[in-house]
C-alpha positions as CSV (number, residue, x, y, z in Angstrom):
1,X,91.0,49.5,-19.9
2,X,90.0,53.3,-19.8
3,X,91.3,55.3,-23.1
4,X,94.9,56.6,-22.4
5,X,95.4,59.9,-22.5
6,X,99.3,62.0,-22.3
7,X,99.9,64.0,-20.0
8,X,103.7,65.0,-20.2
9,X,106.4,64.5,-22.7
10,X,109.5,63.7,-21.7
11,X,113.4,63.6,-23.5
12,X,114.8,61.2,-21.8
13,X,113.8,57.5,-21.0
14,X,114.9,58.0,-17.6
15,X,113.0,61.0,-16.1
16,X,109.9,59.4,-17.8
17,X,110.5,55.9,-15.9
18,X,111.4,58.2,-12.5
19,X,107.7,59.9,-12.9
20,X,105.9,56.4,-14.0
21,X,107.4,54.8,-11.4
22,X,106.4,57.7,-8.9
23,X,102.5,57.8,-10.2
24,X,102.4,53.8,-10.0
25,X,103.9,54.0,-6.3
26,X,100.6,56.5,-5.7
27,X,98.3,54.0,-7.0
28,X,98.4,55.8,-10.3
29,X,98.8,53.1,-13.7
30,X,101.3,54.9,-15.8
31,X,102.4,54.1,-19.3
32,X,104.9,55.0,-21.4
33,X,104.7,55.2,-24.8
34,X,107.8,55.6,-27.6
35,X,109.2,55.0,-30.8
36,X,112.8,54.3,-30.2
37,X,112.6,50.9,-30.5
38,X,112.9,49.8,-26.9
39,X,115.9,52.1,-26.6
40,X,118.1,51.1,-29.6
41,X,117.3,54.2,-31.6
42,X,117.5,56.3,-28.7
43,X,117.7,59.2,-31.0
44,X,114.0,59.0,-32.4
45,X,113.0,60.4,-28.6
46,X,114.4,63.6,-29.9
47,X,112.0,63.9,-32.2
48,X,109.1,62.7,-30.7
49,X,109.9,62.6,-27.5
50,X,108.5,59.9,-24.5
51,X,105.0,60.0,-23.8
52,X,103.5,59.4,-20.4
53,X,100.1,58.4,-20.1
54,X,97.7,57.6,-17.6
55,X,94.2,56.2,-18.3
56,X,91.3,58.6,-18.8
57,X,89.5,58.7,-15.2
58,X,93.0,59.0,-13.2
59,X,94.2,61.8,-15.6
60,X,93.0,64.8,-12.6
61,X,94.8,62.5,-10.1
62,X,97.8,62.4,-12.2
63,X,98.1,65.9,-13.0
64,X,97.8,66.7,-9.3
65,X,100.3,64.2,-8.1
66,X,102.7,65.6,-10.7
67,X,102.1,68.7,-9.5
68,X,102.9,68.0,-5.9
69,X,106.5,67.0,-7.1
């Protein structure tokens, strides 16, 4: 595996699954990273918020795709 780099932040859990699910769907591996504890400090994403990332060479790709949405 490439290094992962972020490319948007996101508040909620569920907007960040809606765009993972949408760069996997165009062939783009998306990962989320977070420290709420697989949801049961769902408070902690206020603070640091839900990071999608995307492996180095697909992070162009990514951004474009994102940007066509």
């Amino acid at each position: 595996m490439d290094d992962l780099v972020v490319i948007k932040t996101f508040n909620t859990r569920e907007e960040a699954e809606v765009v993972k699910g949408f760069l996997d769907s165009n062939g783009i591996k998306a990962f989320l990273l977070t420290d709420d504890a697989s949801g049961s400090y769902s408070n902690l994403t206020l603070v640091h918020g839900i990071r999608l990332m995307v492996n180095t060479k697909d992070k162009e790709k990514a951004i474009k795709a994102l940007k066509s949405i």
